[in-house]
N, C-alpha and C positions, 0 to 999 in steps of 0.2 A: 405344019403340025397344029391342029385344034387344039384348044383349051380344055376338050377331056382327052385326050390323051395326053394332053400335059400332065393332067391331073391324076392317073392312071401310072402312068412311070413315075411320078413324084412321091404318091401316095403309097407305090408298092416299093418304092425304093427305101423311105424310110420307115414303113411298117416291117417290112423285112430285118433293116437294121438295127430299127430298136427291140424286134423280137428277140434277133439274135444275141446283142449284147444284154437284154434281161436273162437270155438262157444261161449265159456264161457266169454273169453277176450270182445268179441263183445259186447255181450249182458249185461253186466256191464256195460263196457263205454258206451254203444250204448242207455245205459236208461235214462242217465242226456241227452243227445241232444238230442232224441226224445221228453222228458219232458219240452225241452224249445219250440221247434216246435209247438209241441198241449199242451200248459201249459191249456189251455182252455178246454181241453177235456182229461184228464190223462190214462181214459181207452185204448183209443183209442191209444196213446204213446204203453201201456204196450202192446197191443193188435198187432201191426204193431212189435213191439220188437222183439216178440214171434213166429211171420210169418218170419221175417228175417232171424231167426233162424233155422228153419224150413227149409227155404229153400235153407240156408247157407250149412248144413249137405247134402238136396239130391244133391243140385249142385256139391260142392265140393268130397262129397262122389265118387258120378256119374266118375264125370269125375277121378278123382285119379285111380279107378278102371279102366276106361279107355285106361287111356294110358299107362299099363304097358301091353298094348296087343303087342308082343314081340315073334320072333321065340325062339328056345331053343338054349340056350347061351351051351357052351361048356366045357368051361375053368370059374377058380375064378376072372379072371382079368377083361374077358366078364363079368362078371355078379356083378362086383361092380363098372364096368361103367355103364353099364345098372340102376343099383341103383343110382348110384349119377348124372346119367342126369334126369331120369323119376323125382328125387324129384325134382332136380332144376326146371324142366321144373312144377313139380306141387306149388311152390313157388313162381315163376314167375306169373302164372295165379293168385293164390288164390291173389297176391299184386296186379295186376291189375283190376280181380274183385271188391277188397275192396276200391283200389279208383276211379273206377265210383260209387260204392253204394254213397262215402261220398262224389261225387262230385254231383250227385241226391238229397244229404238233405240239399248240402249246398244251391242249388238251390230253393229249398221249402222251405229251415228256412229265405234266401234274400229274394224271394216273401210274406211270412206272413209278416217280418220287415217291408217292404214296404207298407204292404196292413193295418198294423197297424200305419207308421209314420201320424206326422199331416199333413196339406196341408202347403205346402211351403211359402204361402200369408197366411193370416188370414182373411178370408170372411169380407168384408164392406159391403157389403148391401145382405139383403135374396128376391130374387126375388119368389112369391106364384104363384103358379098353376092358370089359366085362369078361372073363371066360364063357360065361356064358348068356341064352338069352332071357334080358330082364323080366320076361313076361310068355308065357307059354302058349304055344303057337294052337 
């Protein structure tokens, strides 16, 4: 067995597994914030969860396989740098993916908190709707 297929089962074996165990990790954590987001609609939490997930594994996947496109290394030395920049550089993404996701829900769960605070004054007087219209057509 060469030093790139060494590096080819190595590299797809723990890109695989660290995919997987972020998918898991995600989507537990990822179920209480969603749930407070749409506490009002909880499908739709579980539902969005599930998408994220989804498409956490093609992205990730995708690209991991990506970028271990790589001429043929030669030597052991070549080919366990080769392994420890392709992950680093696949670790580096997947941590910058993950905080634009959480920097997108923090933005949606600000907006619902807002869209649910009360009005900063307390209404004194209800102005009603006109019977008719102010100004003649």
């Amino acid at each position: 067995m060469g030093p790139t297929l060494f590096i080819y089962l190595a590299y797809g074996a723990v890109a695989i597994g660290l995919t997987v165990w972020l998918a898991r990790t995600l989507h537990n954590n990822g179920t209480a914030f969603l749930a407070d987001i749409f506490s009002d609609r909880p499908e739709l939490a579980t539902a969005i969860n599930r998408l994220l997930v989804v498409g956490f594994y093609m992205l990730n996947l995708g690209y991991s396989f990506l970028l271990l496109r790589e001429p043929v290394v030669s030597s052991a030395e070549q080919a366990g740098r080769l392994l420890i920049n392709r992950l680093g550089v696949l670790l580096v993404t997947l941590g910058l993916i993950h905080f634009v996701n959480m920097l997108v829900f923090w933005k949606i769960r600000r907006r619902t908190l807002l869209d649910m605070a009360p009005p900063p004054v307390t209404p004194q007087v209800m102005i009603s709707k006109p019977d008719s219209e102010p100004f003649p057509a």
